[in-house]
Steps between C-alpha positions, in 0.01 A plus 500: 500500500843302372637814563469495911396151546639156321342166451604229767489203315478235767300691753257608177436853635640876398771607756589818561889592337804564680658798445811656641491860631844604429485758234763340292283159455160731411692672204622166402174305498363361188172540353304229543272325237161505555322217314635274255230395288463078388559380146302192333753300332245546222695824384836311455622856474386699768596186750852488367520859614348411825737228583790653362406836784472244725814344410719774410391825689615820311434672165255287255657677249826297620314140519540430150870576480669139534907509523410771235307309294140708452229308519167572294246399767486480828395086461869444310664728793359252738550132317856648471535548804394160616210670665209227363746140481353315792201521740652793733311818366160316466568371873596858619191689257272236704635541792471871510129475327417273793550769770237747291256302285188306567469103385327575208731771377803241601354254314494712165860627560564171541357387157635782299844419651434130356386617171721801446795438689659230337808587289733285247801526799200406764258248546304566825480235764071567545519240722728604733340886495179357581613292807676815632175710400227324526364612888527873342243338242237438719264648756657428870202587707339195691701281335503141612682216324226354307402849391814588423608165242114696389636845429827422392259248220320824391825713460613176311177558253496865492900454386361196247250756380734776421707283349256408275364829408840561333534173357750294782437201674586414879717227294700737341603653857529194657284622757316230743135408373158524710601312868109418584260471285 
């Protein structure tokens, strides 16, 4: 389908592509990815890869060839590259999530990014991802206000709760606590 038809971001529906009919533009067309496939931060290689694609189309064999210095991983390409030194890629991995995954599956991207995403040249601003995030975090449908400050509670424990299961604290994200009890 990405072949004929691309993604409209804003509109949130397939479109069929453009194409010129002059013979000179068909030869010339490129071929056209299909599906790129999501990384968990979890596999701190893997998502280097991923970013760096996503970063620096091209060869991957070339992505680890810095000024020609050769990198052994991927995850060193990237931190020299001043791919993971502030909150940018975790906003743009979220931000791109957002458009595909359900709350649930947000909220456990979200935690993995907290857990695993942290480097010595970056601390992540959890905070500040989680105001951005947090309506991707929870169910929309027939969603007042009060049950809203409700859901956006239960994402708040279901985030406390993975946290715990791999020994973290809310605390140590500076996330906000419960807001009603």
């Amino acid at each position: 389908m990405p072949e004929t038809y691309s993604w409209n971001d804003q509109d949130k529906i397939w479109k069929p592509r453009i194409f010129s009919t002059r013979k000179k533009n068909i030869e010339n067309r490129k071929i056209t990815i299909g599906r790129i496939y999501t990384v968990s931060p979890r596999e701190p290689e893997r998502f280097a890869l991923y970013v760096l694609m996503r970063h620096f189309p091209g060869d991957p064999d070339h992505l680890r060839n810095i000024n020609g210095t050769f990198c052994d991983t991927f995850a060193d390409a990237a931190r020299m590259r001043g791919i993971f030194e502030d909150n940018s890629v975790w906003e743009k991995t979220l931000k791109e999530a957002s458009n595909s995954l359900l709350p649930s599956q947000m909220r456990s991207l979200f935690v993995n990014i907290l857990i695993h995403g942290s480097t010595q040249n970056c601390v992540i601003d959890s905070l500040s991802l989680w105001e951005m995030f947090k309506e991707h975090m929870i169910d929309k449908r027939n969603c007042t206000d009060a049950v809203k400050l409700r859901r956006i509670d239960r994402a708040l424990a279901i985030i406390e709760r993975y946290l715990f299961a791999n020994g973290k604290q809310m605390k140590d994200y500076r996330l906000p606590f419960l807001l009603i009890l």
